[in-house]
N, C-alpha and C positions, 0 to 999 in steps of 0.2 A: 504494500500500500504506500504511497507516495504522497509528501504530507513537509509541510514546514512548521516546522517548532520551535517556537521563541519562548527563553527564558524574560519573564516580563518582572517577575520581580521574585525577589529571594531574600527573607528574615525566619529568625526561629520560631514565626508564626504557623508560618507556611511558604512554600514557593507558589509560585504560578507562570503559567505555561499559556501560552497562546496555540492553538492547533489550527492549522488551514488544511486543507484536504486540497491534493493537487490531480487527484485520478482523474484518467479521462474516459474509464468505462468502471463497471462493474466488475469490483473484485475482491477476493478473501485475505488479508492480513496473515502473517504466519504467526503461531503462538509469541503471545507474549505475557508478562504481565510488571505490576509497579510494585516498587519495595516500600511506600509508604499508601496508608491508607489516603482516598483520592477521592473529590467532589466533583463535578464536571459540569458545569452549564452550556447546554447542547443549543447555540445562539443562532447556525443555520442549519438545512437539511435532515437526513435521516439517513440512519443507520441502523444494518442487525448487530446485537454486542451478544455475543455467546461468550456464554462461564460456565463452566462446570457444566452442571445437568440443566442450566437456564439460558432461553434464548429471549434476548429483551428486545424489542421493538424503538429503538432511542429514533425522538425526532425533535424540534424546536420546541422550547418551552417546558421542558425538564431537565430533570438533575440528574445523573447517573451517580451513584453510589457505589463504591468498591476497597472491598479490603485489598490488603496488601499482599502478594506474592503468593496469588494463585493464576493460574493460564486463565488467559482469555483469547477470541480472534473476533476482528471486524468484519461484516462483511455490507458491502451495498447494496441497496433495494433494486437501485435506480443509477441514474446521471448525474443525479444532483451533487457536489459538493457538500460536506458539512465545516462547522465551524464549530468548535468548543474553547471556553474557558477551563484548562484544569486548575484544580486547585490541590496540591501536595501536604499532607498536615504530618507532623515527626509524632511518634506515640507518645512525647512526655503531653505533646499539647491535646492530644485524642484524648487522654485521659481525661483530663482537663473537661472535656468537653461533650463527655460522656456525662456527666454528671449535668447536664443539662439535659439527656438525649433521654429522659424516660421511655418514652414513643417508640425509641429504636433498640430498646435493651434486646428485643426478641429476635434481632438482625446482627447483635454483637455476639447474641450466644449460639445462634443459630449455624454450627459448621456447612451445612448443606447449604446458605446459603452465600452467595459471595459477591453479587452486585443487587442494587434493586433502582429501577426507577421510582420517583417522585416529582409530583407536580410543583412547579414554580408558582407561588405567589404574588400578590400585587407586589407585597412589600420586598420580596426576593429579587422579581424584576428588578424596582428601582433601585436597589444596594448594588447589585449586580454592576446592570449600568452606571450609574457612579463609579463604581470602584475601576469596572474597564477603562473609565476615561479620567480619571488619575492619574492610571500606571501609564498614559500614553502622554502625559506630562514631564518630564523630566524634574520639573520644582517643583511637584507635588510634596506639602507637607506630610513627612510619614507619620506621624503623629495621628494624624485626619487619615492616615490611607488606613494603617493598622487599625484604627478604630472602626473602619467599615468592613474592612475584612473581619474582625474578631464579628462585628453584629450578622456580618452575613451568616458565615457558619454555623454560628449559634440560634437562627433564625432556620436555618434550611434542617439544623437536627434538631428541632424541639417544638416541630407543631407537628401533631397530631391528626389536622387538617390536609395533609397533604395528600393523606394516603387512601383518599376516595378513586375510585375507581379509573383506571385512565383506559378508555375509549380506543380502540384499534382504528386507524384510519386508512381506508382507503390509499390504493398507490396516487390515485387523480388526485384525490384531495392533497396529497403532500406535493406533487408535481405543480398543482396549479392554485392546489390555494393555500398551500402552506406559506410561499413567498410571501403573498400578500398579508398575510398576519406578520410576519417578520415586520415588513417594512411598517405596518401602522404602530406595531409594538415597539421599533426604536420611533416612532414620531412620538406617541406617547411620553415615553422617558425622556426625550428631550423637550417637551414643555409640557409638562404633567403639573407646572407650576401656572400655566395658562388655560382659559374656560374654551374648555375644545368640545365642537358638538361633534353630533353623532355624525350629520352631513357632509363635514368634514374629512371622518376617519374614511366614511365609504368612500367620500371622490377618490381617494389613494388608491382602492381597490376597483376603481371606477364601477363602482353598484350601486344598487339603491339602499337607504337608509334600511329597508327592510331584510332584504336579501345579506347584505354585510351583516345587520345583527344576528341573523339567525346564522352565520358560518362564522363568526368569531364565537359566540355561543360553544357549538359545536364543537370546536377546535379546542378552546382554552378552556372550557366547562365556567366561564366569567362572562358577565355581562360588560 
């Protein structure tokens, strides 16, 4: 699999990684896997991630979850590229953060189990995106960076909410209107501090106010 990786930032919080997908067809990854336990915000396309005896479904709008130093392989659905934020955490700070994670005790102890998807939240979104365009700062205050990072994490392992049901979509849906969520989901985060109508998100998706709500709906399981 063919793929540029950039170290985007590194403290004994966590590192983080930047993932662009450079394939130009559909193809399987050879085993691999990561020596620390790993969050991943899945920011474009879709991907299959097999672990162990689990085949996940990863597309925009979730988090993949994965312990540390078990095999996994990628493979593609489709054509699409994807894009991930990883995130790397060292086991003193897991711990650390485990004691937030009540919701996931059953996934810490659980050996059968070795990744799991989860649904992003509003709040997860916008930490999210802030923190991406931080680290694309160079004078970003770490102070302010570390602090969005520590609330992400802490926020993506301790709601309980997350872990409603996530919807199998369609190959069409993620070809053609997964993009379109993407793009109105970063116009969102970049002025989420302005009064954006509905009429507005659909012209992006160039639809009607109805037809966009009822497939953001769908997609995100959020109004």
């Amino acid at each position: 699999m063919e793929a540029d990786i950039q170290q985007l930032y590194n403290s004994p919080i966590c590192s983080v990684r930047n993932f662009l997908c450079r394939c130009q067809s559909c193809t399987t990854s050879n085993r691999e896997h990561e020596e620390q336990f790993t969050i991943a915000y899945i920011r474009k396309g879709n991907f299959q991630f097999n672990a162990f005896k689990n085949e996940l479904d990863a597309y925009h709008g979730l988090f993949l979850i994965n312990k540390p130093n078990y095999e996994y392989r990628v493979k593609h659905a489709h054509s699409l590229p994807d894009e991930c934020t990883i995130f790397s955490i060292p086991e003193s700070v897991l711990d650390t953060l485990k004691t937030f994670a009540n919701e996931f005790q059953w996934f810490f102890k659980d050996p059968d189990k070795q990744s799991i998807l989860i649904r992003a939240t509003p709040t997860t979104e916008v930490l999210h995106h802030c923190v991406l365009k931080l680290l694309q700062n160079a004078n970003a205050p770490r102070l302010w960076l570390e602090s969005l990072l520590t609330e992400l994490l802490m926020q993506v392992l301790s709601s309980d909410k997350n872990f409603s049901v996530i919807p199998p979509l369609s190959i069409n849906q993620k070809k053609n209107y997964m993009p379109v969520i993407e793009r109105v989901k970063f116009f969102m985060n970049e002025n989420f501090m302005e009064d954006i109508s509905l009429s507005q998100l659909a012209d992006i998706g160039n639809m009607s106010p109805f037809h966009f709500n009822r497939l953001f709906k769908k997609i995100t399981n959020c109004t």
